[in-house]
C-alpha positions in Angstrom: 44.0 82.9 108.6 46.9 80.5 108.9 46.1 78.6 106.2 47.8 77.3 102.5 47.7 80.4 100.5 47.8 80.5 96.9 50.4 84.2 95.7 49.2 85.0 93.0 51.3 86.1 89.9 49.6 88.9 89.6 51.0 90.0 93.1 54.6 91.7 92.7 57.1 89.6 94.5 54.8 86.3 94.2 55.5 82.8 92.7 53.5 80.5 91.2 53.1 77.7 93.8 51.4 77.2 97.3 53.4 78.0 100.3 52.9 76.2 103.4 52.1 79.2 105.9 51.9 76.8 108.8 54.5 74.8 108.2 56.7 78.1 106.7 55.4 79.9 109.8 56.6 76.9 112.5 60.0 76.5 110.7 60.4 80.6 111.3 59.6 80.2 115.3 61.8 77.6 115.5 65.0 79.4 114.2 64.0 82.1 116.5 63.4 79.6 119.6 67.1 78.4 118.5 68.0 81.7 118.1 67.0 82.7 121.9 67.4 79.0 123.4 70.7 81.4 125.1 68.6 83.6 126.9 66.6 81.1 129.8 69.1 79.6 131.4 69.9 83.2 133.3 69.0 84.9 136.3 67.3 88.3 137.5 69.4 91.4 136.2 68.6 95.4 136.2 65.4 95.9 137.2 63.8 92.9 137.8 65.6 92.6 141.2 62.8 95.2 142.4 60.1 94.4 140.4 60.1 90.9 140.8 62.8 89.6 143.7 61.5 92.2 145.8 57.9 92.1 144.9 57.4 95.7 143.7 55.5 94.2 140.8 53.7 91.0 141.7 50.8 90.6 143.4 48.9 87.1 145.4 47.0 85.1 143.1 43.8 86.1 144.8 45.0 90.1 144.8 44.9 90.6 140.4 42.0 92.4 140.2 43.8 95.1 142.5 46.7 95.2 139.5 43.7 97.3 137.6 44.0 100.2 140.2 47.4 100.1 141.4 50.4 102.1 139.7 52.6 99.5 138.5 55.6 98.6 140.7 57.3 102.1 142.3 56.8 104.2 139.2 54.3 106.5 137.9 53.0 104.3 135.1 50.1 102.0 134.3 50.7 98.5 133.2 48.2 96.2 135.4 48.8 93.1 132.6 52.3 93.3 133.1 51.7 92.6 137.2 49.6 90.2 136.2 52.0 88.0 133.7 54.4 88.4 136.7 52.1 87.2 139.2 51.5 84.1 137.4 54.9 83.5 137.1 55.7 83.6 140.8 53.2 81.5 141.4 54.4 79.1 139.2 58.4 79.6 139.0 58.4 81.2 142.4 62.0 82.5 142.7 63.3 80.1 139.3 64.8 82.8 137.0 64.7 80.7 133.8 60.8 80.5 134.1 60.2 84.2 134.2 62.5 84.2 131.0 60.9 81.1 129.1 57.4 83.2 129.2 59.5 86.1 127.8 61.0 83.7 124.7 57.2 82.8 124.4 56.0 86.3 123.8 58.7 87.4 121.4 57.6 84.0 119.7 54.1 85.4 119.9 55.2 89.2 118.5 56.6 87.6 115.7 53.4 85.9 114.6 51.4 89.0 115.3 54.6 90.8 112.8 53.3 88.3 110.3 49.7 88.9 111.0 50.5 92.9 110.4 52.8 92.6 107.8 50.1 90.8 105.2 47.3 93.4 106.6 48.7 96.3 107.3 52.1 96.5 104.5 50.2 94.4 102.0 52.5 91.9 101.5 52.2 88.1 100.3 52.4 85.6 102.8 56.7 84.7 101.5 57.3 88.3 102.3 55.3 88.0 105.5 57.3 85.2 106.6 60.3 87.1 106.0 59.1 90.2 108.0 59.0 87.6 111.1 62.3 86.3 110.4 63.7 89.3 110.7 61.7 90.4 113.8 62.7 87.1 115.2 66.7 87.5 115.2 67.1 90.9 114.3 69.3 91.6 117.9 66.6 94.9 119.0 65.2 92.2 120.9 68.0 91.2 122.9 66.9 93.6 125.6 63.0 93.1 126.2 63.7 89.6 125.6 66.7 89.5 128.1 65.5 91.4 130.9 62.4 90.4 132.6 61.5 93.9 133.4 60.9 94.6 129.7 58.1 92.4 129.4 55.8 95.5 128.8 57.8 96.4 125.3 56.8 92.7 123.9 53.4 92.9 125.5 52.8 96.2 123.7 54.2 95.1 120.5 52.0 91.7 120.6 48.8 93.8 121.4 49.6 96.9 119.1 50.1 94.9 116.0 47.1 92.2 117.0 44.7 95.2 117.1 45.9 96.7 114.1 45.9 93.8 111.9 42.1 92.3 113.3 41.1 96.1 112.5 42.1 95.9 109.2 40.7 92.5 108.5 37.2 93.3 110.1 37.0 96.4 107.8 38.2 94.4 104.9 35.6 91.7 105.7 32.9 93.6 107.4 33.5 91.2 110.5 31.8 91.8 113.5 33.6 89.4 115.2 37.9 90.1 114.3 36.1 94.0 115.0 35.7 93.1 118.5 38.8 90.9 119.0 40.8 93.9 117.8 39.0 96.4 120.8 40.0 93.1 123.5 43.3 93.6 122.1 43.5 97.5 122.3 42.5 97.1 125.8 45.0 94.5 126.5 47.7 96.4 125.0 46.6 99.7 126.5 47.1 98.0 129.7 50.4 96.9 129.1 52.1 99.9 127.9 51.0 103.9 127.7 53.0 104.3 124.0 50.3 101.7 122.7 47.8 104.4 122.9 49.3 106.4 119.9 50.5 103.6 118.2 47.6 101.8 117.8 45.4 104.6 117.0 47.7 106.7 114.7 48.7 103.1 112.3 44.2 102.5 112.3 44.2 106.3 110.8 47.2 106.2 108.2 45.9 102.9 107.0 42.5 104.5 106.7 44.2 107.6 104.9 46.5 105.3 102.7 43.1 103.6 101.5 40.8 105.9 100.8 39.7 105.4 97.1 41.6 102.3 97.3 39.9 99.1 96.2 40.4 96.7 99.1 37.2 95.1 99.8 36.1 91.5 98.1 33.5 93.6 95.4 35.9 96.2 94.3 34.3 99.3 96.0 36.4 101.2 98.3 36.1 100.6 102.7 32.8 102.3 104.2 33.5 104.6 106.8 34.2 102.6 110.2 31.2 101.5 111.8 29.3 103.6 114.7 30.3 100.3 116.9 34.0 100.1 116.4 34.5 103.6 116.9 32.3 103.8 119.7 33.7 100.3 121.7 37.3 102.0 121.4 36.3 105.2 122.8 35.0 103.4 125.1 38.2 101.4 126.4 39.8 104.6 126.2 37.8 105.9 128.5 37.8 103.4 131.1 41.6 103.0 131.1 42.0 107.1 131.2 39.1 106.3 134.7 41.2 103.2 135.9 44.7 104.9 135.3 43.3 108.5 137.0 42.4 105.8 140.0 45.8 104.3 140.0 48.5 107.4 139.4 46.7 110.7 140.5 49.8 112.1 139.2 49.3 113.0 135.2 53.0 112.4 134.7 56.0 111.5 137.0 58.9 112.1 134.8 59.7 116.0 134.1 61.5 117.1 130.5 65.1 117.6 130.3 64.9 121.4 130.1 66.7 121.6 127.2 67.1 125.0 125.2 64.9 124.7 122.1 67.5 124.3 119.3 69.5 121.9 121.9 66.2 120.1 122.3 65.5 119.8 118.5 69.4 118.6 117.8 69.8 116.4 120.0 66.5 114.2 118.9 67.3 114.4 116.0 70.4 112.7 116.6 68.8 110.2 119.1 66.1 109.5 115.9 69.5 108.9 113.9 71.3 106.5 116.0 67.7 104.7 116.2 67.7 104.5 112.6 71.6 103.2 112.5 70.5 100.2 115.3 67.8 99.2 113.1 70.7 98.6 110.5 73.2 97.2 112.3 73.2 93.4 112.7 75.6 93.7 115.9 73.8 93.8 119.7 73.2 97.7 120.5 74.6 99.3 123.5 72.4 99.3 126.5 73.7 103.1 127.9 71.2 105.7 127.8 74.2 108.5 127.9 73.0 111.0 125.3 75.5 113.8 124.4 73.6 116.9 124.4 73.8 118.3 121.0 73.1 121.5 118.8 70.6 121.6 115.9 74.1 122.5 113.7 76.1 119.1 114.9 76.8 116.6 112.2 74.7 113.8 113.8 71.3 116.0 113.6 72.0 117.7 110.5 72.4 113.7 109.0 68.9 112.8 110.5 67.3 116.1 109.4 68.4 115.4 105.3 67.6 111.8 105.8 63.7 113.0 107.2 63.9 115.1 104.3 65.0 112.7 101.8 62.1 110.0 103.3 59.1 113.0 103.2 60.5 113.5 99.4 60.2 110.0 98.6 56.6 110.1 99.8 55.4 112.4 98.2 57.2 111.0 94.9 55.7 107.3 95.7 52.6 108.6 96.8 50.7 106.8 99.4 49.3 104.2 97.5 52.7 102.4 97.3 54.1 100.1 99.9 57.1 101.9 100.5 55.1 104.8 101.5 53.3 102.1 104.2 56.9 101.4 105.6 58.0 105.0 105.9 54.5 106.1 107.7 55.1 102.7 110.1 58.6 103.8 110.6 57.3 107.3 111.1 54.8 106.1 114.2 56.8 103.4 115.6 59.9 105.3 116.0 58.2 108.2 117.6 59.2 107.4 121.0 62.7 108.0 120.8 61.9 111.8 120.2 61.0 111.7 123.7 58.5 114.4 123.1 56.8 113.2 126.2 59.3 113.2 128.7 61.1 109.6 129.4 63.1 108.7 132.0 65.6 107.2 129.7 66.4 109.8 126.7 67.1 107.0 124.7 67.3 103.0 124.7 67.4 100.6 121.9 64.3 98.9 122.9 62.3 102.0 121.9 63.5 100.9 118.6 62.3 96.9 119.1 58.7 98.1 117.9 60.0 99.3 114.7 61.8 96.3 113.5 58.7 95.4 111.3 59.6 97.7 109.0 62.9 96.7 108.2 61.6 93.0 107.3 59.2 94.8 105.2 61.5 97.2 103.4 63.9 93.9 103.1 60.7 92.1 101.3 60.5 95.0 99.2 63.9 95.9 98.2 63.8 91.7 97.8 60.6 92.2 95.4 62.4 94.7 93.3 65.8 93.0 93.3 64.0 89.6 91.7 63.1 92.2 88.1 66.9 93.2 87.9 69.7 91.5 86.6 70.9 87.7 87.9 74.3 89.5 88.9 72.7 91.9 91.0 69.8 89.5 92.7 72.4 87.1 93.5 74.8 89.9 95.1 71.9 90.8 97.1 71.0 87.1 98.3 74.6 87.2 99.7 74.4 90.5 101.2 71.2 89.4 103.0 72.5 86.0 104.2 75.5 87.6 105.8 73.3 90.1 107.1 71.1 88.0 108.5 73.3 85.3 110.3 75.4 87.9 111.9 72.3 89.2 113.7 71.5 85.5 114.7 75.0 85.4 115.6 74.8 88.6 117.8 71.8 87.9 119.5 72.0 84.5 120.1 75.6 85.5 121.8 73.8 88.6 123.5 71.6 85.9 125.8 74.8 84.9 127.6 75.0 88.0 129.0 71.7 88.2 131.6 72.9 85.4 133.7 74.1 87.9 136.1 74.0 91.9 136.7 78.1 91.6 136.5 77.9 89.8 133.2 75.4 92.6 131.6 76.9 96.1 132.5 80.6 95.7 133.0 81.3 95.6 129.4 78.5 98.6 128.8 80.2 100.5 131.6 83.7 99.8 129.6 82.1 100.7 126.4 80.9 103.8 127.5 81.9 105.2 131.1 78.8 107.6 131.1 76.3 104.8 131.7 75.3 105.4 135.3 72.9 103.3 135.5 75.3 100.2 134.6 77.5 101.5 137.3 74.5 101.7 140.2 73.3 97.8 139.4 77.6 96.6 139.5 77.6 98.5 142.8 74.7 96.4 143.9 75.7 93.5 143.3 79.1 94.2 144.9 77.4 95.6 147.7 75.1 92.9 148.5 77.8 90.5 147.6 80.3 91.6 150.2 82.9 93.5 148.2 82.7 96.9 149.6 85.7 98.5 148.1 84.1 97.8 144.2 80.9 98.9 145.7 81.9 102.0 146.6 83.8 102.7 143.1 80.8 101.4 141.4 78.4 103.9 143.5 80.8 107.2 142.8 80.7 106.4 139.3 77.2 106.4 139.1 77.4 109.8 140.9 79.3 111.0 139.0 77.3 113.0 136.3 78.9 114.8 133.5 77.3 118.6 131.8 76.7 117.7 128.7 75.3 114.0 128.8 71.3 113.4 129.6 72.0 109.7 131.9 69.4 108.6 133.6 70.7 107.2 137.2 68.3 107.0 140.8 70.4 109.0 142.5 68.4 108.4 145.9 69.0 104.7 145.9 72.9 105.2 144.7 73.2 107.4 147.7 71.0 105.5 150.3 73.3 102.4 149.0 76.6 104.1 149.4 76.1 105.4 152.6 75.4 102.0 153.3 78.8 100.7 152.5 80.3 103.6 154.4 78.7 102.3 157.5 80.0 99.1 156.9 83.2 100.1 155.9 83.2 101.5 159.6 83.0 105.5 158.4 79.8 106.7 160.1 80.2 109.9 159.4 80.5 109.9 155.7 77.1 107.5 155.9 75.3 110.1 157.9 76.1 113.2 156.0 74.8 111.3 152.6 71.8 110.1 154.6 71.3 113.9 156.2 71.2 114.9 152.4 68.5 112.5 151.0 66.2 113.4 153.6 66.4 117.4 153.0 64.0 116.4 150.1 63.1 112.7 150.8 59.3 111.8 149.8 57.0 111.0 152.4 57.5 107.3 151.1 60.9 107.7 151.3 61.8 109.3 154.8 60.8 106.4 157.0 63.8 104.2 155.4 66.2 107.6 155.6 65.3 107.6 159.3 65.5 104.1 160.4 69.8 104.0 158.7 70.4 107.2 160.4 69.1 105.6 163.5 71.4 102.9 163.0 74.4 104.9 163.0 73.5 106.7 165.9 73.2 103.4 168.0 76.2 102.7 166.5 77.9 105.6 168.0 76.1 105.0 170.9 73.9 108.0 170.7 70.8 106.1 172.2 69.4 110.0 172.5 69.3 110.9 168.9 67.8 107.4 168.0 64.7 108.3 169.9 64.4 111.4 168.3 64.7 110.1 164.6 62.5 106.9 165.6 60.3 107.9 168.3 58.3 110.3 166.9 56.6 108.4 164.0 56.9 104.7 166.2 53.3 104.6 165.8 53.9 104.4 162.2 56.2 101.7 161.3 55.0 99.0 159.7 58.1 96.9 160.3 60.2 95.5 163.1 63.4 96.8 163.3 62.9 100.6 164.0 60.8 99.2 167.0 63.4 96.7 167.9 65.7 99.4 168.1 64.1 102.0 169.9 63.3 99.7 172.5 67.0 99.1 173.0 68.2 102.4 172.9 65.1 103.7 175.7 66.3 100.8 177.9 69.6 102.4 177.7 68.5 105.6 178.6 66.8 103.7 181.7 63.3 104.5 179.9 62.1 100.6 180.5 58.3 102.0 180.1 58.6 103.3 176.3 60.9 100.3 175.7 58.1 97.7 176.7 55.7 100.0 174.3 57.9 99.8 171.7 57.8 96.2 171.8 54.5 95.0 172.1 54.3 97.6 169.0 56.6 95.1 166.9 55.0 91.7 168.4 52.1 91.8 165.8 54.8 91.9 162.8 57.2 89.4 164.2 57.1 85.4 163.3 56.3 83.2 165.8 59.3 82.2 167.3 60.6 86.0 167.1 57.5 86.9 169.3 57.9 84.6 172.0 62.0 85.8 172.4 60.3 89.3 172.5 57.8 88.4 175.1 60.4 87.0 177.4 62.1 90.5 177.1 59.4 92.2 178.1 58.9 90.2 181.1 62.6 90.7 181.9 61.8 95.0 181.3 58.5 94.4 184.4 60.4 92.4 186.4 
């Protein structure tokens, strides 16, 4: 497929002369390795300090296959080929950040061939155009944030996979190929096991192509496509079904994250504006602001009016193009790929620019079109619009080639998002981590009320639980129990089961701390046969020898033995014997 292609002059937009797609094609992944060469040298930030420092998503070498039945990480999705990229890159970086984020370069590398791949099939375009469709895919600053955090690996695996199974789809039809038929289905499955919004991506781009070429003549005798065959249709029902089986197996729960509640006409408005600010990122050659802080707003506000007479305007043009045209192909992809920031099904996140990263193919292909048009006007005007692209272009290399600098460190990311925009809670729960587990309780604590501190009017997404847990945390080091205890007495009025054992063991801790060896046993001892870990033992043990209970301390040792090292157990043995003596 990769090949020396002749455009034809028939083709709008083509030249007379053989382009290089290889060679074209390795000269675009290196400006885009240059382009990113900012973003490995960095550490773990956001939420790879759970998914991957503390192991949430990575599994043993030997343990993948379980990947297929597990939820993924602590959340209620299904993503078992994002565990599994992980996993191999702890078992071959171990705790080396840059390696995690070399594999992450590599698969925005790998989207962007997959952009060309689609943008040939899917938009019709000549393999120039093509090129330029990766270009832009390449720099365009969208990808600063699944390419910068490790923990957005499943946007650029869905991407890959989406666009790999559309564009083999369309080439089997086109070709009658069994075989590009069946690699498409490997790489539904793939993707469908990388991301849930793959599903009706996928699916609804392999309809609107169908729809947009019906009566069309695309195959190589002139006559229009046959109806898919029995096969295909039957081998993707088919993955669907097993990954509906496997994800049943793996989340019992159909869906963890609940809607915002919003009335209808608040609900409508303020979509449409999220859709609008989508639109204006796609746009905007600067690096997009990571908060998720979305005013709540009417259906009468300037932002969703804009959005609505701008959906209005693009169904217009449809219709007027008809859907024959390739600027009909680049609204319907914009349509579909942009659906996710409507947040119909309910998000944790109202908004983020990498819903948006997905879309990015469609602005290289309206650029190859408006470029296309812009070659059968005037000289003044083609050359005015050569300049505007250049500048256009190198200020989004410039701007997300900067942006890479900022993921060396959790500090680096989110203090100039939390200064940009003071409602991003989430920016202020990571800074309060970091000061938190780097000694500076005083910033901690600041950081941890801020994050607390929700506004009416503003859909911020923030885990309240772990702010809380966290901040009572640095009360009790700060040396104010009480404070510690009364945000601890809070989480557990509602903790989950999961949640309640961790609730337990810190209140425990402040009541040893006060010296309370009583209330320790009561919040430890009645689930001590429970604990999977050592320190709730260790420390019940040491309040019931205070109490003069030596019996139940003994027990609560040889609990802990079997989950101590080596040279832990042999200090607890001796202080056993010391409890018989």
């Amino acid at each position: 497929m990769l090949t020396r292609l002749r455009l034809d002059r028939s083709k709008p937009g083509g030249v007379p002369r053989r382009v290089p797609v290889r060679a074209g094609l390795g000269l675009v992944l290196l400006i885009v390795l240059l382009v990113h060469s900012s973003y490995v040298p960095n550490g773990f930030t956001w939420l790879d300090h759970g998914d991957i420092e503390n192991g949430r998503a990575v599994l043993e070498l030997g343990e993948l296959p379980a990947a297929f039945v597990t939820r993924f990480g602590d959340t209620g999705f299904f993503r078992p080929m994002v565990t599994v990229l992980h996993s191999m890159d702890s078992a071959v970086f171990g705790g080396w950040a840059p390696g995690y984020h070399v594999t992450n370069v590599a698969l925005h590398l790998a989207v962007c061939v997959a952009a060309f791949l689609l943008a040939g099939a899917f938009f019709g375009l000549a393999s120039g155009e093509a090129l330029l469709v990766a270009v832009v895919v390449g720099i365009h600053p969208l990808s600063w944030l699944p390419v910068g955090a490790i923990s957005y690996r499943p946007e650029l695996l869905a991407t890959l996979f989406t666009f790999l199974a559309v564009s083999l789809y369309i080439r089997s039809r086109e070709s009658g190929s069994k075989r590009l038929g069946q690699l498409a289905i490997a790489s539904f499955a793939l993707g469908l096991c990388s991301k849930e919004t793959v599903l009706p991506w996928a699916l609804a781009l392999v309809v609107a192509w169908e729809l947009m070429n019906r009566g069309g003549r695309k195959t190589d005798d002139g006559a229009s496509p046959p109806p898919p065959p029995f096969w295909l249709v039957l081998g993707s029902a088919l993955v669907v079904g097993l990954y509906v089986a496997l994800r049943s197996i793996a989340v019992p729960e159909v869906w963890r994250v609940s809607s915002t509640g919003l009335p209808f006409l608040q609900g409508v408005g303020t979509r449409l504006a999220v859709l609008g600010e989508a639109f204006v990122q796609l746009l905007d050659p600067r690096l997009p602001g990571l908060s998720d802080a979305t005013p709540v707003r009417s259906l009468s506000s300037a932002p969703a009016l804009a959005t609505a007479l701008g959906l209005i305007g693009g169904l217009a043009a449809l219709l007027r193009v008809g859907l024959r045209s390739p600027w009909a192909r680049v609204l319907v992809f914009a349509a579909i790929a942009l659906s996710p920031t409507l947040n119909i099904v309910p998000l944790a996140r109202f908004s983020s620019p990498h819903y948006a990263y997905v879309a990015v193919t469609g602005v290289g292909a309206t650029l190859a079109l408006a470029i296309r048009w812009a070659r059968l006007s005037v000289p003044v005007l083609r050359r005015s619009a050569l300049a505007a692209v250049t500048v256009w272009m190198l200020t989004m290399a410039g701007s997300t080639f900067a942006g890479g600098f900022r993921f060396r460190d959790d500090v680096t990311l989110f203090t100039p998002e939390v200064e940009r925009d003071a409602h991003f809670l989430e920016g202020h729960q990571y800074l309060g981590d970091f000061f938190f587990f780097g000694g500076d309780l005083d910033s901690a604590r600041r950081e941890y009320e801020a994050a607390l501190d929700t506004r009416p009017g503003i859909l911020a997404y923030v885990d309240t639980r772990a702010v809380m847990n966290n901040l009572a945390g640095v009360h009790l080091a700060g040396d104010r129990p009480d404070e510690a205890d009364a945000l601890l007495r809070a989480l557990a009025d509602d903790a989950r089961p999961d949640e309640l054992p961790q609730i337990l063991y810190n209140r425990a801790v402040i009541a040893f701390r006060r010296g309370d060896s009583p209330a320790v046993m009561e919040l430890l001892g009645n689930a001590a046969a429970e604990w999977r870990r050592p320190e709730p033992l260790l420390l019940l043990a040491e309040a019931s020898r205070r109490m003069g209970r030596e019996a139940e301390a003994v027990g609560a040792l040889r609990r802990a033995l079997p989950l101590l090292s080596a040279d832990q157990q042999r200090q607890v043995e001796e202080r056993i014997r010391e409890l018989l003596r």
